[in-house]
C-alpha positions as CSV (number, residue, x, y, z in Angstrom):
1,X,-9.9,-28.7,-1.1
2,X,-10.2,-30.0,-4.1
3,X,-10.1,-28.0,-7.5
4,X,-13.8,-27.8,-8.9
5,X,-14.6,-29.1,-12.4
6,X,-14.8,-26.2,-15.1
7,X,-17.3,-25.9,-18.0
8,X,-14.6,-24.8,-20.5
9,X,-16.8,-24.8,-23.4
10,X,-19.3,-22.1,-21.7
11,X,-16.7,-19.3,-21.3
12,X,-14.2,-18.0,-24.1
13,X,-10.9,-17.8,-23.1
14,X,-8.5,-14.8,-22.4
15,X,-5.3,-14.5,-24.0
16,X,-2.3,-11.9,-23.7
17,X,0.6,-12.5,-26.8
18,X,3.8,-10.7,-26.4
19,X,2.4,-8.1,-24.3
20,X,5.3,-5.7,-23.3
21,X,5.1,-2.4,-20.9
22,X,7.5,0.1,-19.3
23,X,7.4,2.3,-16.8
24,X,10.8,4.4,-17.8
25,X,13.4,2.9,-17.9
26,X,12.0,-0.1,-15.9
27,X,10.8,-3.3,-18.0
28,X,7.8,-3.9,-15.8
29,X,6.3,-6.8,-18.5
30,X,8.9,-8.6,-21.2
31,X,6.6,-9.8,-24.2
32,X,4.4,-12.1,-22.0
33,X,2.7,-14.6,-23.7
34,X,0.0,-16.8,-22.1
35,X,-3.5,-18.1,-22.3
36,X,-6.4,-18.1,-19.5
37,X,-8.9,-20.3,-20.1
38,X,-12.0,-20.5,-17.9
39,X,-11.4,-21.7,-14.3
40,X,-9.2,-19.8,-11.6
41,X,-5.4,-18.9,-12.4
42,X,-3.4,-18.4,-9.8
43,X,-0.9,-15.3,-10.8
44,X,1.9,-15.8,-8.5
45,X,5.0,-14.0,-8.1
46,X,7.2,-11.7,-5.6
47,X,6.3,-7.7,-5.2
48,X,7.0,-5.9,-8.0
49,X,7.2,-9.0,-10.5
50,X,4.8,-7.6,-12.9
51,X,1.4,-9.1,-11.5
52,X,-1.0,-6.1,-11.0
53,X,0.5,-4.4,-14.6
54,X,-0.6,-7.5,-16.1
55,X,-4.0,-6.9,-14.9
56,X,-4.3,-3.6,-15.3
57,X,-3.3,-4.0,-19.1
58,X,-6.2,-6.9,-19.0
59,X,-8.8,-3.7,-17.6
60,X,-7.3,-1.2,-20.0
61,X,-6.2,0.9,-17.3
62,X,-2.4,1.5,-18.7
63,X,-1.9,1.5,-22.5
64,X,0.2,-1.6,-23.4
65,X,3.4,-0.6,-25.9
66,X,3.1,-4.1,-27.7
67,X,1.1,-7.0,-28.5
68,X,-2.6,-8.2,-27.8
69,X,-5.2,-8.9,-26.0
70,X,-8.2,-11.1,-27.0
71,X,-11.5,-12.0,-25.2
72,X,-13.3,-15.5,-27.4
73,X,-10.6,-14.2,-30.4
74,X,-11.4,-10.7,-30.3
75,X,-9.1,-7.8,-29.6
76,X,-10.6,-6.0,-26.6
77,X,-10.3,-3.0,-28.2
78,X,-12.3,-3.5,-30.5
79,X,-14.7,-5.4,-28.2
80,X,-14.8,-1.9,-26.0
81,X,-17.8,-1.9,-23.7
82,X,-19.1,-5.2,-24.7
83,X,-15.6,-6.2,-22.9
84,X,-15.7,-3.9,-20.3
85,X,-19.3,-5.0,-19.1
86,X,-18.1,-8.6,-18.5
87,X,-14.9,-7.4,-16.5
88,X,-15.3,-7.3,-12.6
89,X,-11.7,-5.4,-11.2
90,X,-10.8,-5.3,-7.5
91,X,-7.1,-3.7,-7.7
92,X,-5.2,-2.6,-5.3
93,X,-5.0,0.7,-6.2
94,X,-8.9,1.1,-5.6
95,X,-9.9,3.6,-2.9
96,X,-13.4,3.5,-1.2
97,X,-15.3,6.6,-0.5
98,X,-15.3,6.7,3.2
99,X,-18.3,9.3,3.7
100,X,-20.4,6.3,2.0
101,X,-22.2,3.5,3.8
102,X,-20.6,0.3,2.2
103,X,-24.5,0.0,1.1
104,X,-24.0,3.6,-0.6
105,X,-20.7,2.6,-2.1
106,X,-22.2,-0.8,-3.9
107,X,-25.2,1.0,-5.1
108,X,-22.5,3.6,-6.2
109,X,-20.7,1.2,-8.3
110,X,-23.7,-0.2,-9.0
111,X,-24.7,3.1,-11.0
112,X,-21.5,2.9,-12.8
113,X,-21.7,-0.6,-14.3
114,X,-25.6,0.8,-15.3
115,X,-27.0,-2.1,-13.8
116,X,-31.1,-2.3,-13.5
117,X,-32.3,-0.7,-9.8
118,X,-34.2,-4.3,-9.2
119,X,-30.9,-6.5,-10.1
120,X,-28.7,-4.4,-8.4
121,X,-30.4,-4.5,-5.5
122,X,-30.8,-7.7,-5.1
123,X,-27.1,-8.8,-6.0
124,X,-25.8,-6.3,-3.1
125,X,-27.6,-7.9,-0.7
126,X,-26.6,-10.8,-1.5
127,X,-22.9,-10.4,-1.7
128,X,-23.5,-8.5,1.8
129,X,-24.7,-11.5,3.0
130,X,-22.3,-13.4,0.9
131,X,-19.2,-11.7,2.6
132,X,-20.6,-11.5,6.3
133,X,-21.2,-7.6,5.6
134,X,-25.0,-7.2,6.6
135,X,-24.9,-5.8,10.0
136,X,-22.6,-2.9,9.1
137,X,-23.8,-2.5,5.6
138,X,-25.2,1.1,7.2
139,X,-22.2,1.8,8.9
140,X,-19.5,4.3,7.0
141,X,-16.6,2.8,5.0
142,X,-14.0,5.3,7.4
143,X,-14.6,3.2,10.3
144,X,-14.3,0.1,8.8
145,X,-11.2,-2.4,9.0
146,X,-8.9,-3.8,7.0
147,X,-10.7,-6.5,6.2
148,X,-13.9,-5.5,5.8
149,X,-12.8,-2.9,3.0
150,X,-11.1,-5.8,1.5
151,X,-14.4,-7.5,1.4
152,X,-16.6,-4.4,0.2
153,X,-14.0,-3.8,-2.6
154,X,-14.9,-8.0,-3.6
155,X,-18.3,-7.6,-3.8
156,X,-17.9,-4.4,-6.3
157,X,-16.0,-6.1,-8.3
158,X,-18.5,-9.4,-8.1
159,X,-21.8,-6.5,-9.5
160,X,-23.5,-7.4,-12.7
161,X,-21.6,-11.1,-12.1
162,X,-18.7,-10.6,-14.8
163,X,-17.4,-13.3,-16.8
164,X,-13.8,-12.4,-16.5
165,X,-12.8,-11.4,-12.6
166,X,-9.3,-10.0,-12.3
167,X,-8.7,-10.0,-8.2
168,X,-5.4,-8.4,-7.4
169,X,-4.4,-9.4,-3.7
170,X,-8.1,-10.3,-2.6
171,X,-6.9,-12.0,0.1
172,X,-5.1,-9.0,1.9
173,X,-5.7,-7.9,5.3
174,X,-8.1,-11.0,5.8
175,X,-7.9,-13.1,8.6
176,X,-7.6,-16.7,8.4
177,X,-11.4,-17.9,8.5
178,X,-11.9,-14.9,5.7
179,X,-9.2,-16.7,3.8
180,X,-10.7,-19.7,4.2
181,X,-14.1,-18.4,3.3
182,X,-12.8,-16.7,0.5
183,X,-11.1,-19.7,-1.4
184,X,-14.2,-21.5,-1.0
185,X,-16.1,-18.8,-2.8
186,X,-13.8,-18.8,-5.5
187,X,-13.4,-22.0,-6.3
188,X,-17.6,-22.4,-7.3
189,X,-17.5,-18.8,-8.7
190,X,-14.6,-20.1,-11.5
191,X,-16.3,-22.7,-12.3
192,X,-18.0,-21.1,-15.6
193,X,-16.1,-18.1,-15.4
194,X,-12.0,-16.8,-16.3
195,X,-10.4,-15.8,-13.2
196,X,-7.1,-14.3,-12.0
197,X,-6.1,-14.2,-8.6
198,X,-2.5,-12.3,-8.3
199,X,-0.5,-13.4,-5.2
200,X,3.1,-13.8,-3.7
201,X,1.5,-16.7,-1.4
202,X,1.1,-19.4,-2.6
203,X,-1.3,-21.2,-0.2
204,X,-4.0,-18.9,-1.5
205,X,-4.5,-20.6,-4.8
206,X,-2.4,-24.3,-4.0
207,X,-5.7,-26.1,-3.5
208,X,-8.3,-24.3,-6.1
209,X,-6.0,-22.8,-9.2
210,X,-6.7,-24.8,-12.1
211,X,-3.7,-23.3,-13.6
212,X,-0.7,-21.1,-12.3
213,X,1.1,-18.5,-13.9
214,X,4.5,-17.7,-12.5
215,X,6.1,-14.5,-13.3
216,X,9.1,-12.8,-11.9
217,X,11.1,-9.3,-13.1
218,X,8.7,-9.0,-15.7
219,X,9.2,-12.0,-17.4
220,X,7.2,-15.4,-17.4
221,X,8.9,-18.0,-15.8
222,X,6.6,-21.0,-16.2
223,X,2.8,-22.3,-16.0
224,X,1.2,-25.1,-15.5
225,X,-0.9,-27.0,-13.0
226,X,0.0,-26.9,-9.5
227,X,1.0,-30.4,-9.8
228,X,2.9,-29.8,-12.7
229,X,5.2,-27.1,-11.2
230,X,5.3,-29.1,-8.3
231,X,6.7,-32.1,-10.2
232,X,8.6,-29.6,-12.1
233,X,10.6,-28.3,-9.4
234,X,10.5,-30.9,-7.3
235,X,8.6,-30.1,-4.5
236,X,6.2,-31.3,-1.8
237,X,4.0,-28.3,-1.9
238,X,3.6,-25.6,-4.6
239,X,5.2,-22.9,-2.0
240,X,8.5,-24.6,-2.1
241,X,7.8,-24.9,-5.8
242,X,7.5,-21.0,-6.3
243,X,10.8,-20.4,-3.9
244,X,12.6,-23.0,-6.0
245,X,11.5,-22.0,-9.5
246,X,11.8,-18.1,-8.6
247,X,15.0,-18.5,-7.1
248,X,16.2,-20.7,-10.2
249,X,15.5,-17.6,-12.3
250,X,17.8,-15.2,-10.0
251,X,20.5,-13.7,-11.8
Protein backbone atom coordinates (compact mmCIF):
# COMPACT_ATOMS: atom_id res chain seq x y z
CA UNK A 1 0.00 0.00 0.00
CA UNK A 2 1.25 2.95 -0.48
CA UNK A 3 1.68 5.78 2.26
CA UNK A 4 -1.04 8.59 1.53
CA UNK A 5 -0.06 12.18 1.05
CA UNK A 6 -0.54 14.40 4.31
CA UNK A 7 -1.81 18.09 4.43
CA UNK A 8 0.80 19.06 7.10
CA UNK A 9 -0.11 22.54 7.11
CA UNK A 10 -3.90 21.79 8.14
CA UNK A 11 -3.10 20.07 11.40
CA UNK A 12 -0.66 21.38 14.28
CA UNK A 13 1.69 19.12 15.38
CA UNK A 14 2.18 17.12 18.74
CA UNK A 15 5.27 17.23 20.55
CA UNK A 16 6.57 15.37 23.83
CA UNK A 17 10.20 17.07 25.17
CA UNK A 18 12.02 15.23 27.84
CA UNK A 19 9.03 13.53 29.08
CA UNK A 20 10.08 11.20 32.05
CA UNK A 21 7.65 8.78 34.27
CA UNK A 22 7.97 6.02 36.91
CA UNK A 23 6.17 3.56 38.10
CA UNK A 24 8.35 2.83 41.50
CA UNK A 25 11.29 2.02 41.11
CA UNK A 26 10.71 1.15 37.35
CA UNK A 27 11.86 3.88 34.64
CA UNK A 28 8.84 3.20 32.50
CA UNK A 29 9.75 6.56 30.08
CA UNK A 30 13.59 8.18 30.16
CA UNK A 31 13.22 11.88 29.05
CA UNK A 32 11.71 11.10 25.59
CA UNK A 33 11.83 13.60 23.24
CA UNK A 34 10.08 13.56 19.84
CA UNK A 35 7.72 15.35 17.51
CA UNK A 36 4.38 14.00 15.66
CA UNK A 37 3.49 15.83 12.99
CA UNK A 38 0.27 15.17 11.12
CA UNK A 39 0.04 11.82 9.32
CA UNK A 40 0.13 8.26 11.07
CA UNK A 41 3.17 7.28 13.42
CA UNK A 42 3.81 4.03 13.85
CA UNK A 43 4.85 3.59 17.79
CA UNK A 44 6.66 0.37 17.73
CA UNK A 45 8.38 -1.53 20.33
CA UNK A 46 8.31 -4.90 22.50
CA UNK A 47 5.70 -5.28 25.60
CA UNK A 48 6.51 -3.28 28.24
CA UNK A 49 8.82 -0.79 26.22
CA UNK A 50 6.95 2.23 27.28
CA UNK A 51 4.36 2.50 24.35
CA UNK A 52 0.87 2.75 26.10
CA UNK A 53 2.52 5.24 29.09
CA UNK A 54 3.45 7.40 26.34
CA UNK A 55 0.03 7.64 25.33
CA UNK A 56 -1.54 7.78 28.30
CA UNK A 57 0.71 10.85 29.32
CA UNK A 58 -0.45 12.27 25.70
CA UNK A 59 -4.47 11.71 27.20
CA UNK A 60 -3.57 13.01 30.57
CA UNK A 61 -4.42 9.89 32.15
CA UNK A 62 -1.06 9.43 34.48
CA UNK A 63 0.60 12.73 35.68
CA UNK A 64 4.01 12.95 33.82
CA UNK A 65 7.05 13.78 36.57
CA UNK A 66 8.89 15.90 33.87
CA UNK A 67 8.83 17.76 30.71
CA UNK A 68 6.04 18.79 28.22
CA UNK A 69 3.54 18.39 26.18
CA UNK A 70 2.35 20.71 23.37
CA UNK A 71 -0.66 20.59 20.86
CA UNK A 72 0.10 23.76 17.76
CA UNK A 73 2.82 25.21 20.68
CA UNK A 74 0.59 24.99 23.46
CA UNK A 75 1.02 23.17 26.68
CA UNK A 76 -1.98 20.84 26.94
CA UNK A 77 -2.53 21.80 30.24
CA UNK A 78 -3.23 24.83 29.71
CA UNK A 79 -5.14 23.93 26.46
CA UNK A 80 -7.54 21.67 28.96
CA UNK A 81 -10.82 20.75 27.29
CA UNK A 82 -10.11 22.62 24.15
CA UNK A 83 -7.38 19.59 23.95
CA UNK A 84 -9.24 17.09 25.28
CA UNK A 85 -12.25 17.64 22.74
CA UNK A 86 -9.84 16.95 19.75
CA UNK A 87 -8.39 13.65 21.45
CA UNK A 88 -9.99 10.34 20.31
CA UNK A 89 -8.32 7.35 22.87
CA UNK A 90 -8.90 3.59 22.32
CA UNK A 91 -6.42 2.09 25.07
CA UNK A 92 -6.07 -1.01 26.09
CA UNK A 93 -7.05 -0.64 29.40
CA UNK A 94 -10.72 0.38 28.19
CA UNK A 95 -13.57 -1.89 29.29
CA UNK A 96 -16.99 -1.97 27.54
CA UNK A 97 -20.08 -2.10 29.41
CA UNK A 98 -21.41 -5.50 28.50
CA UNK A 99 -25.22 -5.00 29.58
CA UNK A 100 -25.12 -2.23 26.67
CA UNK A 101 -25.98 -2.77 23.03
CA UNK A 102 -22.72 -1.62 21.17
CA UNK A 103 -25.45 0.93 19.78
CA UNK A 104 -26.09 1.92 23.66
CA UNK A 105 -22.32 2.03 24.37
CA UNK A 106 -21.53 4.58 21.25
CA UNK A 107 -24.42 6.79 22.17
CA UNK A 108 -22.96 6.32 25.68
CA UNK A 109 -19.77 7.73 24.81
CA UNK A 110 -21.36 9.84 22.62
CA UNK A 111 -22.98 11.60 25.82
CA UNK A 112 -19.62 11.99 27.27
CA UNK A 113 -17.72 13.77 24.43
CA UNK A 114 -21.26 16.14 24.58
CA UNK A 115 -21.65 15.67 21.06
CA UNK A 116 -25.13 17.18 19.38
CA UNK A 117 -28.02 14.13 19.33
CA UNK A 118 -28.32 14.81 15.33
CA UNK A 119 -24.20 14.46 14.74
CA UNK A 120 -23.90 11.81 16.97
CA UNK A 121 -26.29 9.88 15.51
CA UNK A 122 -25.30 10.04 12.39
CA UNK A 123 -21.49 9.48 12.95
CA UNK A 124 -22.42 5.99 14.84
CA UNK A 125 -23.99 4.76 12.12
CA UNK A 126 -21.63 5.42 10.09
CA UNK A 127 -18.68 3.94 11.86
CA UNK A 128 -21.17 0.87 12.39
CA UNK A 129 -21.23 0.58 8.91
CA UNK A 130 -17.70 1.71 8.70
CA UNK A 131 -16.46 -1.30 10.81
CA UNK A 132 -18.97 -4.05 9.52
CA UNK A 133 -20.93 -3.66 12.92
CA UNK A 134 -24.60 -2.98 11.65
CA UNK A 135 -26.23 -6.28 12.09
CA UNK A 136 -25.34 -6.69 15.69
CA UNK A 137 -25.35 -3.06 16.62
CA UNK A 138 -28.61 -4.30 18.85
CA UNK A 139 -26.90 -7.21 20.10
CA UNK A 140 -25.14 -6.94 23.82
CA UNK A 141 -21.44 -6.15 23.99
CA UNK A 142 -21.15 -9.61 26.59
CA UNK A 143 -21.64 -11.78 23.65
CA UNK A 144 -19.54 -10.24 21.39
CA UNK A 145 -15.93 -11.39 20.23
CA UNK A 146 -12.77 -10.40 20.32
CA UNK A 147 -12.83 -8.63 17.56
CA UNK A 148 -15.80 -7.11 17.37
CA UNK A 149 -15.07 -5.28 20.82
CA UNK A 150 -11.87 -4.36 19.29
CA UNK A 151 -13.86 -2.65 16.59
CA UNK A 152 -16.64 -0.98 18.96
CA UNK A 153 -13.82 0.37 21.15
CA UNK A 154 -12.36 2.13 17.37
CA UNK A 155 -15.36 3.60 16.60
CA UNK A 156 -15.57 5.36 20.20
CA UNK A 157 -12.55 6.59 20.00
CA UNK A 158 -13.26 7.81 16.04
CA UNK A 159 -16.86 10.18 17.84
CA UNK A 160 -16.78 13.84 17.32
CA UNK A 161 -13.85 12.89 14.47
CA UNK A 162 -10.72 14.02 16.76
CA UNK A 163 -7.75 15.60 15.33
CA UNK A 164 -5.29 13.83 17.34
CA UNK A 165 -6.15 9.70 17.60
CA UNK A 166 -3.97 7.81 19.95
CA UNK A 167 -4.78 3.88 19.07
CA UNK A 168 -3.03 1.59 21.45
CA UNK A 169 -2.93 -2.00 19.91
CA UNK A 170 -6.02 -1.42 17.43
CA UNK A 171 -5.22 -4.10 15.68
CA UNK A 172 -5.57 -6.85 18.49
CA UNK A 173 -7.76 -9.80 18.29
CA UNK A 174 -8.57 -8.84 14.58
CA UNK A 175 -8.36 -11.26 11.96
CA UNK A 176 -6.47 -10.79 8.90
CA UNK A 177 -9.16 -9.18 6.50
CA UNK A 178 -10.01 -6.80 9.68
CA UNK A 179 -6.36 -6.02 9.60
CA UNK A 180 -6.41 -5.40 6.24
CA UNK A 181 -9.52 -3.37 6.46
CA UNK A 182 -8.26 -1.52 9.26
CA UNK A 183 -4.87 -0.24 7.69
CA UNK A 184 -6.80 0.93 4.88
CA UNK A 185 -9.01 3.10 7.09
CA UNK A 186 -6.13 4.51 8.66
CA UNK A 187 -4.15 5.46 6.13
CA UNK A 188 -7.19 8.15 4.55
CA UNK A 189 -8.19 9.00 8.21
CA UNK A 190 -4.26 10.43 8.77
CA UNK A 191 -4.25 12.17 6.10
CA UNK A 192 -5.32 15.70 7.85
CA UNK A 193 -5.07 14.39 11.14
CA UNK A 194 -1.90 13.31 14.06
CA UNK A 195 -2.04 9.68 14.64
CA UNK A 196 -0.35 7.12 16.85
CA UNK A 197 -0.72 3.63 16.32
CA UNK A 198 1.40 1.69 19.22
CA UNK A 199 2.53 -1.88 18.11
CA UNK A 200 5.23 -4.69 18.66
CA UNK A 201 4.42 -5.77 14.85
CA UNK A 202 5.67 -4.20 12.64
CA UNK A 203 3.60 -5.23 9.50
CA UNK A 204 0.72 -3.18 10.97
CA UNK A 205 2.19 0.20 10.12
CA UNK A 206 5.27 -1.02 7.40
CA UNK A 207 3.15 0.17 4.52
CA UNK A 208 1.08 3.39 5.90
CA UNK A 209 3.32 5.06 8.82
CA UNK A 210 4.61 8.22 7.56
CA UNK A 211 7.00 8.12 10.47
CA UNK A 212 8.07 5.42 13.07
CA UNK A 213 9.00 5.87 16.56
CA UNK A 214 11.00 3.11 18.11
CA UNK A 215 11.25 2.80 21.71
CA UNK A 216 12.55 0.05 23.90
CA UNK A 217 13.07 -0.07 28.09
CA UNK A 218 11.78 3.31 28.24
CA UNK A 219 14.06 4.92 26.14
CA UNK A 220 13.91 6.18 22.37
CA UNK A 221 15.89 4.29 20.22
CA UNK A 222 15.47 5.93 16.91
CA UNK A 223 12.74 7.52 14.26
CA UNK A 224 12.50 8.00 11.05
CA UNK A 225 10.70 6.85 7.96
CA UNK A 226 10.26 3.24 7.44
CA UNK A 227 12.70 3.50 4.70
CA UNK A 228 14.99 5.31 6.70
CA UNK A 229 15.27 2.65 9.58
CA UNK A 230 15.23 0.24 6.99
CA UNK A 231 18.39 1.69 5.33
CA UNK A 232 19.50 2.31 8.82
CA UNK A 233 19.69 -1.09 9.89
CA UNK A 234 20.09 -2.63 7.01
CA UNK A 235 17.17 -4.41 6.22
CA UNK A 236 14.76 -5.76 3.57
CA UNK A 237 11.69 -5.15 5.50
CA UNK A 238 11.05 -2.77 8.50
CA UNK A 239 10.31 -6.08 10.80
CA UNK A 240 13.88 -7.18 10.46
CA UNK A 241 14.71 -3.50 10.95
CA UNK A 242 12.92 -3.43 14.47
CA UNK A 243 14.59 -6.96 15.55
CA UNK A 244 17.93 -5.61 14.47
CA UNK A 245 17.77 -2.02 15.92
CA UNK A 246 15.95 -3.38 19.27
CA UNK A 247 18.28 -6.05 19.65
CA UNK A 248 21.34 -3.55 18.98
CA UNK A 249 20.08 -1.64 22.00
CA UNK A 250 20.19 -4.98 24.36
CA UNK A 251 22.45 -4.65 27.16
Amino acid sequence: MKQPAVDQAATPVLEVADLTKHYGDRMALDHISVTFSPGLTGLLGPNGAGKSTLMNLIADNVKRECGTITYGGQDILTLGRAFRQQLGYMSQEQGLYEQFSAREFLQYMANLKCLPRASARSQIEQLLQTFHLQRDAHRKLGGFSGGMRQRVLLCQALLGSPRVLLLDEPSAGLDPQERLNLRSYLANLARRRVVLLSTHIASDVESIASQIVLINQGRLVTEGSPAHLMQTAGAASLEQAYLYLVGAQQP
